[in-house]
N, C-alpha and C positions, 0 to 999 in steps of 0.2 A: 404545692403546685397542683392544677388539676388542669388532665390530659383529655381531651375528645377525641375521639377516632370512629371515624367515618368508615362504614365498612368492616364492620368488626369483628366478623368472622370468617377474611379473607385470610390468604395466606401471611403476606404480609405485618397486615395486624395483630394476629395469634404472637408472633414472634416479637413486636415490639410490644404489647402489652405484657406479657409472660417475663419481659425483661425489665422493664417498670418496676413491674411486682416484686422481681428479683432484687433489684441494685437500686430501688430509689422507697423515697415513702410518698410519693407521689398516688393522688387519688387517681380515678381513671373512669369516663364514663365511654360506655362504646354503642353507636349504632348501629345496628343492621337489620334487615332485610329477612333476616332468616330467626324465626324465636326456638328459643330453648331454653330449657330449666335443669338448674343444677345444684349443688349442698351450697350453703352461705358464704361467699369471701365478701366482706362489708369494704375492699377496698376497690372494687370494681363495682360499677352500678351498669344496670343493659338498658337500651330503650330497642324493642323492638317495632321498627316503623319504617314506612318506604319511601325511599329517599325522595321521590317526587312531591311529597308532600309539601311543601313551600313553609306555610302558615306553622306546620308543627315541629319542623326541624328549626324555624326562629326560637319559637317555645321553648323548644327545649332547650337551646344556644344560650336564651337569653337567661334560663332560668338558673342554668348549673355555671354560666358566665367563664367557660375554662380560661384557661391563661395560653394553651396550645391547640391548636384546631390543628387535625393531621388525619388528611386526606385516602385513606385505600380502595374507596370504592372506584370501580368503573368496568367499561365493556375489554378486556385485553383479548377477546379471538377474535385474529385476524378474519376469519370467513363469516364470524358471526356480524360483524362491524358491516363486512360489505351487504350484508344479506339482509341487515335491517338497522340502515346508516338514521333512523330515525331516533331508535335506542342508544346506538353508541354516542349521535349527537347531544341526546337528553343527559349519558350518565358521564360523559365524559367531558362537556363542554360547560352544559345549564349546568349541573351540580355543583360545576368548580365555580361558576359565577355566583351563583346565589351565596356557597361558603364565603367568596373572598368578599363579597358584600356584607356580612354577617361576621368575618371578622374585625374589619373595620368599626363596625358600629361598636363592639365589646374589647378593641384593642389588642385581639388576640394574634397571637403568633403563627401563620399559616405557612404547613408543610404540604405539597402537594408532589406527587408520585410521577414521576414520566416512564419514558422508555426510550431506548436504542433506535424502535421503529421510524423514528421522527427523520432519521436520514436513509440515503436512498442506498447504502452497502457498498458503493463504488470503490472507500479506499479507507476502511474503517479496520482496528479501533479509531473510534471519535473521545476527543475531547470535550471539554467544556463550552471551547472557543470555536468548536468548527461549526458552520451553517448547515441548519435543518435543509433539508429537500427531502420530505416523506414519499413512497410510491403508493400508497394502500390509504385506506379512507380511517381506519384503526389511527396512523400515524398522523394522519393529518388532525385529528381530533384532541388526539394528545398535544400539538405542535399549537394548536387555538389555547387548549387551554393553558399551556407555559407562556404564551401571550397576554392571555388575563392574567395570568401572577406578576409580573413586571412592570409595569405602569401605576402609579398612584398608591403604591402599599409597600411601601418601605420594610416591614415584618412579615416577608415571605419569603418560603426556601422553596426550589425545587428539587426531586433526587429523582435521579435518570437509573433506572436497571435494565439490566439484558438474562431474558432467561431466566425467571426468578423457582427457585425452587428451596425446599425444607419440608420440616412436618409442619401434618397440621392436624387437628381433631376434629375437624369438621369437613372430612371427606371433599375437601377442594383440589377440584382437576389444576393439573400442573405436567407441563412434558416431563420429567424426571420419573414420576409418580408412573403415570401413565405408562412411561415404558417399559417401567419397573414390573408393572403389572403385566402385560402383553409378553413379556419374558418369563412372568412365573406360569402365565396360563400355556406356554409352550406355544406361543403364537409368532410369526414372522413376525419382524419389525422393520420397514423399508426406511431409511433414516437419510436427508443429503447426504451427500461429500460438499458440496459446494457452500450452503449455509453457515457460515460461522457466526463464533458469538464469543460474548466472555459470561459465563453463568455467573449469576447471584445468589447466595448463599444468605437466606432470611436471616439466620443470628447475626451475620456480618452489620445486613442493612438495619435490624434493631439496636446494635451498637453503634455505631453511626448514627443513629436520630437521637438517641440518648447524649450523644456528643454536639450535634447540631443545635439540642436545645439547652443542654447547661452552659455550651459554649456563645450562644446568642448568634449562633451563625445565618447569616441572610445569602441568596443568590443561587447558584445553581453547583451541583456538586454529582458528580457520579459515584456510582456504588455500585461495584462490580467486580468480580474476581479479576485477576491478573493474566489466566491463561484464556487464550487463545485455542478452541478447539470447534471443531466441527459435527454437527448432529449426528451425523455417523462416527462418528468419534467416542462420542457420548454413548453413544449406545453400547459400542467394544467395551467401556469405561465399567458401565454398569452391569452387564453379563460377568465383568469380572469380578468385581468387587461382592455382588450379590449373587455370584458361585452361580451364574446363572447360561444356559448354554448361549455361547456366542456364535453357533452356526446361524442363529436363528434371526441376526442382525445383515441386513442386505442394502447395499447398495439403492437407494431410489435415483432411478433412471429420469424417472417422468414425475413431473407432479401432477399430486392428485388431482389437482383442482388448478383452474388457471387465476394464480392470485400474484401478484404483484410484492415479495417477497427480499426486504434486501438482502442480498449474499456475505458481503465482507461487511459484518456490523459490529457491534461488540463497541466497550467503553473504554476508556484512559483513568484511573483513579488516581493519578498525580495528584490532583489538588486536595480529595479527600484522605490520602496521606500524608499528607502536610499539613491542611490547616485542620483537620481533625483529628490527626496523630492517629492515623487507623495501621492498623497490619490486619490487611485484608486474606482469607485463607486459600491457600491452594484448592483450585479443584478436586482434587483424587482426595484429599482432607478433608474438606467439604461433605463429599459425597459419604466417608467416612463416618464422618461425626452425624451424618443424617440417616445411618442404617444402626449407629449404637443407640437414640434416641428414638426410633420408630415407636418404641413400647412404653414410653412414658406415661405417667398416669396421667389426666386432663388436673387443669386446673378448678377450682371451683367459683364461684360466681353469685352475685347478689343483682337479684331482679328488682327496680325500680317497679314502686305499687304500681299496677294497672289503671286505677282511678286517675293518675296523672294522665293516662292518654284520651 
C-alpha cells in the first residue's frame, strides 16, 4: 500500500508517518512546504513543494497514484486565521477541495483532519452527532471543508482533535510545547480557567489512522483524550510533571486579544472506541510518554530526485 500525506512535516504527520514505518510495510510519500535533507530511508520519498501549486501536486498525485491521501496541512491559529482569513481560506478550504477532486479521479482513500473548534463551547465534550455552530473564522474553515468531504465521495474519513500535542523534529509550535518552554525560561504563563478541552496525544491519533485505514473505515470519528481539563489545568499538569516551577502558572483574567474562543469544547471518543477498538491514553500518561520521547533520534528519509520538480 502506499500512503500520501499532505503536510508532512507537521505534527501530526511526523507521528503517523513514524508509525507506518514502525507497524506496516507500507511505502509513504510526504508533501511539504518546508525542504530538508537527511541519511537514506528508501521507504519514505519527500516532495518538497507549495501546496498552492494546483498543476504540481496533480503531478505528483497522479504519478505515485497512492491508494490513501491523508490530509495534515492547514492554517490551526486561531488569531492568525482572523488576521489573514485569505490564507486560512486557501489552506484550509481550496486545498481540501482540490485533494478531494484528485482523489476521486485516482480512487483514493481520503482522510482529512478537523477540530473541536467547529462548535461554539456552549455544552461540550461534543460528539460525532452534535451540530457545528463555529465562533471564529479558524472554525468555520474547517466546518466548509468537512462539508466538501461528505457529499459525492463515498472513501472519505474525517478526524476531529482538540488540543493536538506530542513530539516533533521539526520545531512545530504546539501549546504543550510552548508552555513547556515559557516554564523552562522561567517565564509567567497566564493560562484560562475557563477554556477547556480534551487534549490529543499524536501517537494516539497515528494509531487510530492506522486503524481507519486497514479497517476501510469511512465518516467521521473523533480522536481525543478522555479527560476533561482546562488550560490552566494544563499548565499545573506540566510544571509538575517537567519539575518545572508552578508559581509561575497564573490565572488569565482577561484575554489577550478579543478573539471569539469556545470555552466548554473538548470531544467524545465513543465511537472511535468501539468501532476502532482504540484505548485512548490518559492525559497525565500522555504527557508522560511525551517527555520520555523528547530525545529520540530523527528518523531518516529519502529525497525524491529534484529533476521530477
Amino acid at each position: 500500500m502506499k500512503i500520501l500525506i499532505v503536510g508532512g512535516t507537521g505534527l501530526i504527520a511526523e507521528a503517523i508517518f513514524r508509525m507506518l514505518i514502525a507497524e506496516t510495510d507500507s511505502s509513504v510519500v510526504l508533501l511539504t512546504r518546508t525542504p530538508f535533507e537527511n541519511e537514506i530511508n528508501r521507504r519514505i520519498i519527500i516532495y518538497s513543494i507549495p501546496v498552492f501549486e494546483l498543476k504540481l501536486l496533480k503531478d505528483i498525485c497522479y504519478t505515485e497514484k497512492p491508494d490513501i491521501i491523508i490530509n495534515t496541512a492547514g492554517l490551526s491559529d486561531i488569531l492568525h486565521a482572523e488576521n489573514d482569513k485569505k490564507l486560512a481560506q486557501n489552506l484550509n478550504v481550496v486545498l481540501v477541495e482540490n485533494l478531494i477532486r484528485i482523489s476521486k479521479v485516482i480512487e483514493a482513500h481520503f482522510i482529512q483532519f478537523s477540530t473541536d473548534m467547529i462548535f461554539d463551547g456552549r455544552k461540550g465534550p461534543y460528539s460525532e452527532t452534535d451540530l457545528p455552530n463555529p465562533l471564529n473564522y479558524l472554525g468555520k474553515t474547517k466546518l466548509s471543508a468537512e462539508n466538501l468531504c461528505k457529499p459525492g465521495h463515498n472513501k472519505t474519513t474525517i478526524l476531529r482533535t482538540s488540543l493536538v500535542f506530542g513530539k516533533t523534529s521539526f520545531a512545530r509550535k504546539n501549546f504543550i510545547l510552548d508552555t513547556i518552554k515559557e516554564l523552562e525560561w522561567g517565564n509567567d504563563v497566564f493560562l484560562s480557567q475557563k477554556i477547556k478541552v480534551t487534549p490529543s496525544y499524536c501517537d494516539d491519533i497515528a494509531l487510530a489512522v492506522l486503524k481507519v485505514i486497514s479497517k476501510s473505515k469511512y465518516g467521521i470519528y473523533n480522536l481525543s483524550g478522555s479527560d476533561v481539563v482546562s488550560l490552566f489545568d494544563i499548565g499545573l499538569l506540566l510544571a509538575n510533571i517537567f519539575a518545572l516551577d508552578e508559581s509561575k502558572v497564573k490565572p488569565l483574567l482577561e484575554p489577550a486579544a478579543k478573539l471569539k474562543i469556545p470555552e466548554k469544547c473538548g470531544l467524545i471518543n465513543l465511537k472511535a472506541e468501539t468501532d476502532l477498538n482504540m484505548k485512548f491514553s490518559g492525559f497525565e500518561n500522555s504527557l508522560t510518554a511525551l517527555k520520555f520521547h523528547q530525545h529520540e533520534n530523527k528518523l531518516n528519509y529519502y529525497h525524491k530526485p529534484k529533476e521530477f520538480l
